[in-house]
C-alpha positions as CSV (number, residue, x, y, z in Angstrom):
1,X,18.6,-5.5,-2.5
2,X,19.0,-5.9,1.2
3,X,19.7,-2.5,3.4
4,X,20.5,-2.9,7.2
5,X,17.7,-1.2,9.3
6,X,20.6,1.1,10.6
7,X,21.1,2.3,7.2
8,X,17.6,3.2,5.9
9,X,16.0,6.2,6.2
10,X,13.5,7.2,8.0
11,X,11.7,9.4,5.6
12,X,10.6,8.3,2.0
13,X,12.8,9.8,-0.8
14,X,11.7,13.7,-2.5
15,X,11.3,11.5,-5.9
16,X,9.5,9.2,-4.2
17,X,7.0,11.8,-2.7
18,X,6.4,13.6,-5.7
19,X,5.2,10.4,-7.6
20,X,3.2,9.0,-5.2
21,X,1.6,12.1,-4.7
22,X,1.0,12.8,-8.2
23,X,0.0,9.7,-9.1
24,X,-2.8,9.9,-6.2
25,X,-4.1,13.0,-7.9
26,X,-3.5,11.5,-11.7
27,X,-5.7,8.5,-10.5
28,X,-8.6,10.6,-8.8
29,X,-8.6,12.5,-12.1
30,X,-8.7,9.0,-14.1
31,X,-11.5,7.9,-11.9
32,X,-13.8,10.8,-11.7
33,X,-13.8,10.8,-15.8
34,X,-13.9,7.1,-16.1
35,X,-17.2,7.1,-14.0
36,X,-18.8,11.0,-15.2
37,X,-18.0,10.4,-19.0
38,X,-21.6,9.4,-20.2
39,X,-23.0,12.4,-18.6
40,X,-20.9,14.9,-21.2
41,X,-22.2,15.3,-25.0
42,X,-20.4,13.7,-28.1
43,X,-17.3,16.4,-28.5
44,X,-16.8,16.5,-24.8
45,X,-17.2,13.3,-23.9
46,X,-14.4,12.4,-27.0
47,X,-11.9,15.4,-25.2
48,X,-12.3,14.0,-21.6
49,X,-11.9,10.1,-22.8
50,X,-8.7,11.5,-24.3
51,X,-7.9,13.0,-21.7
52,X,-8.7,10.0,-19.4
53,X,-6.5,7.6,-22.0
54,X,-3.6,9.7,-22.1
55,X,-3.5,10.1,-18.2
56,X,-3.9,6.7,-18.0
57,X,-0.7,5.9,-20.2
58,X,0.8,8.4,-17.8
59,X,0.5,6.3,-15.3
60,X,1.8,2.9,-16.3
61,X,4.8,4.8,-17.1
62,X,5.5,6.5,-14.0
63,X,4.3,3.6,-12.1
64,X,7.1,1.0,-14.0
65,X,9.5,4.1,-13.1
66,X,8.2,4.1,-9.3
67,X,9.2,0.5,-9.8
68,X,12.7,0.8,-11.6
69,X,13.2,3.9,-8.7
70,X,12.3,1.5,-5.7
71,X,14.8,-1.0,-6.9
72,X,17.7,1.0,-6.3
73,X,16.2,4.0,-3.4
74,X,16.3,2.1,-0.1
75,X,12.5,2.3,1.6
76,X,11.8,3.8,5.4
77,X,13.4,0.8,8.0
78,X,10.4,-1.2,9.0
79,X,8.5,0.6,12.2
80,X,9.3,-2.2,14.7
81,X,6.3,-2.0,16.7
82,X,4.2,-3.4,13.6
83,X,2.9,-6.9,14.1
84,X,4.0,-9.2,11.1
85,X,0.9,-10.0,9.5
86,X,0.3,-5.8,9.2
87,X,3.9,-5.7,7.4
88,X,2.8,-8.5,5.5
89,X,0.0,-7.3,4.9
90,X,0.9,-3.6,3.5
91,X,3.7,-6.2,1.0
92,X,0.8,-7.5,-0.3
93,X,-1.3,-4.2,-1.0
94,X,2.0,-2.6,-2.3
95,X,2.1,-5.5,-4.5
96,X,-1.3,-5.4,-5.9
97,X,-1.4,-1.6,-6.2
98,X,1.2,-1.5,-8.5
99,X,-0.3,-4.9,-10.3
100,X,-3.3,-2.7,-11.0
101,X,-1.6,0.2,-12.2
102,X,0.2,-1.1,-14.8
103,X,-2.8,-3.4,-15.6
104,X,-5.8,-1.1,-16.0
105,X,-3.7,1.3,-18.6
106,X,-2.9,-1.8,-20.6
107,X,-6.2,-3.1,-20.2
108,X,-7.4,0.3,-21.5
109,X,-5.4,0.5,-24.4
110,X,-6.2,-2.8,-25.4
111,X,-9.7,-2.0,-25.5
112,X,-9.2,1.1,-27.2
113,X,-6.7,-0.5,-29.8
114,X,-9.9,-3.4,-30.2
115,X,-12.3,-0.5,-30.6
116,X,-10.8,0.5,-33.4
117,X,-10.0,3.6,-30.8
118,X,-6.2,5.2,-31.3
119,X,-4.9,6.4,-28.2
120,X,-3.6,9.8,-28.9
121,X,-1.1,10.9,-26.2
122,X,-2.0,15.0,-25.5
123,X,-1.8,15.8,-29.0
124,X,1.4,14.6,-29.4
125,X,0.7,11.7,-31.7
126,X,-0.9,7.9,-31.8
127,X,0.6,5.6,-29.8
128,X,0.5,1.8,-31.6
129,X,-2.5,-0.4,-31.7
130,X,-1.7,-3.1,-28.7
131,X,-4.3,-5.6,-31.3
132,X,-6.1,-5.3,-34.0
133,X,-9.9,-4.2,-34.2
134,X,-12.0,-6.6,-32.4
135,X,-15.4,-6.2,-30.5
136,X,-15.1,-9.4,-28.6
137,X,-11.8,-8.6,-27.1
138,X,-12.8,-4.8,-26.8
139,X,-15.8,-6.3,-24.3
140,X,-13.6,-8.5,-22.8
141,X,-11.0,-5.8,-22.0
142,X,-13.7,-3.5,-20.8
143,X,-15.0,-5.9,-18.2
144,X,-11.4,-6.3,-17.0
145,X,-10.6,-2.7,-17.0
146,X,-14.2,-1.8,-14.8
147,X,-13.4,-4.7,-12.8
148,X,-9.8,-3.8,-11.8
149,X,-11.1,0.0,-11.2
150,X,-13.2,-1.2,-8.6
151,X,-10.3,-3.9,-7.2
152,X,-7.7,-0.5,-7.6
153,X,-10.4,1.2,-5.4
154,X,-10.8,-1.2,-2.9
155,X,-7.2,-1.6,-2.4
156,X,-6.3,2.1,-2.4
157,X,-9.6,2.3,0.4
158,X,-7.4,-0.4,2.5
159,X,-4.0,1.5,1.8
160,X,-5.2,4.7,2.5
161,X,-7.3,3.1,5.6
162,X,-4.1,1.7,7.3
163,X,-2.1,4.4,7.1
164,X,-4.7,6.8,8.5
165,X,-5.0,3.9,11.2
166,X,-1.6,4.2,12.1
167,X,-1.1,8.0,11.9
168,X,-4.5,8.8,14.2
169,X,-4.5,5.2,16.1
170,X,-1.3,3.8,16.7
171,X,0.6,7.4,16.4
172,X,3.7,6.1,15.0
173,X,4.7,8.3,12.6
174,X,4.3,5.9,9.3
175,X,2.0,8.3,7.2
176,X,4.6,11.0,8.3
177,X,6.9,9.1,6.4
178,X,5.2,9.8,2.9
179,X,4.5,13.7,3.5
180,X,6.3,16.7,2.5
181,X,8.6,17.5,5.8
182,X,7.3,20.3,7.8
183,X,9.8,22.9,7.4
C-alpha cells in the first residue's frame, strides 16, 4: 500500500503505541523469566514457566495483529534527512524483529508440545499440541528458541540503539514519533 509523503503522519498511530509499548514490556518480562527460571524451586519455577509460555503466545498474537494493523495504518513519512542505507537498514531490523517474534513463541510451543509440556493459556485452558511428544525435536526447538532470544536481543539492542542515536545525536525527532504526545 503506497501513501504519498504529503499524506502520512507524522506521529505513529495510538494503537500503534500501545502495542509496541506493551509488547516492549511483555518481552522484558519473557526474558527476565526465560533467563531466572532455574533459580526458583519446582512449584514456582512450574507457575513462572506458565507464566513465561502464556506471555509468550501473547505475543505472536499481538505481533501478527501489529502486522495485520500496519497493513492498513499508514507509518510516519520517511524523515528526509536519513541516508538510504539507515532507512534500509531500520526495513531490515523491522523485518527481522517481527520474524523473531512470531518465531520464538512457535518455537516455544513446539518444544513444549515435544516435551510432552501443554501450554496452558492463564488458566483459561490447553492450547493444542503443535507435535507430538519427542525429545529430539524438543532439543532441537530449544536450541532454536535460546538462539533466536539472543538474535531478538541483539536486534532490539540495534533498534533501540538507533533510535536513541537519532533522538540524542541527530535530533530529529524519530523516537518522538513512537512516544505518547506530550500534552
Amino acid at each position: 500500500m503506497s501513501t504519498s509523503t504529503a499524506l502520512r503522519p507524522t506521529q505513529w498511530s495510538g494503537t500503534s503505541k500501545f502495542l509496541h509499548w506493551l509488547m516492549v514490556l511483555m518481552l522484558f518480562v519473557i526474558a527476565v523469566i526465560g533467563l531466572t527460571h532455574d533459580y526458583f524451586p519446582g512449584d514456582l519455577r512450574k507457575l513462572i514457566m506458565g507464566w513465561h509460555k502464556a506471555l509468550g503466545i501473547t505475543v505472536l498474537v499481538l505481533a501478527a495483529a501489529r502486522l495485520v494493523w500496519n497493513l492498513f495504518t499508514p507509518s510516519p513519512a520517511r524523515i528526509m534527512s536519513t541516508p538510504n542505507w539507515q532507512h534500509l537498514t531500520a526495513q531490515i531490523t523491522h523485518g527481522l524483529l517481527y520474524v523473531l517474534m512470531l518465531a520464538m513463541p512457535l518455537s516455544g510451543w513446539i518444544m513444549s508440545s515435544a516435551g510432552g509440556r501443554p501450554v496452558n493459556y492463564f488458566g483459561l485452558g490447553e492450547l493444542p499440541n503443535l507435535v507430538a511428544k519427542n525429545p529430539a525435536l524438543r532439543e532441537l526447538s530449544s536450541e532454536w528458541h535460546e538462539t533466536m532470544f539472543w538474535a531478538l536481543l541483539a536486534v532490539v539492542i540495534v533498534h533501540a540503539g538507533a533510535a536513541i542515536y537519532h533522538q540524542m545525536v541527530l535530533k530529529d525527532g524519530l523516537l518522538d514519533r513512537m512516544l505518547p504526545r506530550r500534552r
